[in-house]
TORKEPA-466765 format. One record per residue (C-alpha): residue number from 1; residue in one letter; x, y, z. Coordinates in steps of 0.5 Angstrom, whole numbers, plus 2048, in hexadecimal, padded with zeros to 3 digits. Layout:
N
(node NUM "A" (X Y Z));
...
END
This chain:
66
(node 1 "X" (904 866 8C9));
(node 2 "X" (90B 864 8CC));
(node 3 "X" (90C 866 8D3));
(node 4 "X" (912 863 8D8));
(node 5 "X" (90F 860 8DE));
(node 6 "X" (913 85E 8E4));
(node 7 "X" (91A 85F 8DF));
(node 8 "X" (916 85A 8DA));
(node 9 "X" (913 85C 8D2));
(node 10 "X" (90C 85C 8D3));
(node 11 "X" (906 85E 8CE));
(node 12 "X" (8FF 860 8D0));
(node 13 "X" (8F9 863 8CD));
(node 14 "X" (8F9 869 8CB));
(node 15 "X" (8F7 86E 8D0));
(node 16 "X" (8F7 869 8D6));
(node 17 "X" (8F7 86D 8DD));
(node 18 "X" (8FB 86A 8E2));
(node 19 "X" (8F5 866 8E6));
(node 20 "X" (8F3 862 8DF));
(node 21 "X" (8FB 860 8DF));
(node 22 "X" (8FA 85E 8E7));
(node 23 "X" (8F4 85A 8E5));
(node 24 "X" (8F7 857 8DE));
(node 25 "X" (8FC 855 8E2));
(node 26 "X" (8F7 851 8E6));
(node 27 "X" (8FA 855 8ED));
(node 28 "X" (8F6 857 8F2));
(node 29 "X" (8F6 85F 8F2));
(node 30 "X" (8F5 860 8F9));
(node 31 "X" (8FC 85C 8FB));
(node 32 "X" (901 860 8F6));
(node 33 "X" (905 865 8F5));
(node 34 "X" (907 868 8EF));
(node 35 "X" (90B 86C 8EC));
(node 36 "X" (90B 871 8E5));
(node 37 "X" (911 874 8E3));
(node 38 "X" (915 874 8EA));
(node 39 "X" (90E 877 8ED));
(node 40 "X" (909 873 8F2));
(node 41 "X" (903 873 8EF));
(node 42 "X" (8FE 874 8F4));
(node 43 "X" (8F8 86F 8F5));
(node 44 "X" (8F4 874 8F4));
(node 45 "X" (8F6 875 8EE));
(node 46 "X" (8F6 86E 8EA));
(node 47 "X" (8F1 86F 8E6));
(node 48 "X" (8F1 875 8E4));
(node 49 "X" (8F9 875 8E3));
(node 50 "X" (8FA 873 8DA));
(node 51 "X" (900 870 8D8));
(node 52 "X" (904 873 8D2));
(node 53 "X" (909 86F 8CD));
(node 54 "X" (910 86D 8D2));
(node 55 "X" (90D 86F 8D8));
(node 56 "X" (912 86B 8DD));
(node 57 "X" (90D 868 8E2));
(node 58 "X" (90F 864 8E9));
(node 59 "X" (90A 860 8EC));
(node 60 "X" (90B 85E 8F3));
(node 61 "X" (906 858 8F6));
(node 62 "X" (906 858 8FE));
(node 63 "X" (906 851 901));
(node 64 "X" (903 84E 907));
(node 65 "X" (906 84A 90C));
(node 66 "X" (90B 849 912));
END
């Protein structure tokens, strides 16, 4: 299935929720936010949240330091 992530082509499997995308992106779930379809996805709701053909997804990872 073809979605856009962070403004990029990107295809994953079928029926993939936004948590198996995190995981598939080898990003830690518990220091990202993201994006569906210009409304925040709640925590909460990564693994429950499934993605449809050209959903728009913005993944942001939040980094330490100083």
């Amino acid at each position: 299935m073809q979605i856009r992530l962070n403004g990029e082509p990107f295809e994953v499997k079928s029926a993939a929720t936004v948590l198996e995308l995190v995981l598939e992106l080898e990003l830690d779930p518990k220091s990202v936010a993201v994006e569906r379809n210009l409304e925040i996805v709640p925590k909460s709701r990564h693994g429950e949240e499934s993605l449809t053909p050209g959903d728009s997804i913005e993944i942001v990872e939040f980094v330490g330091g100083g």
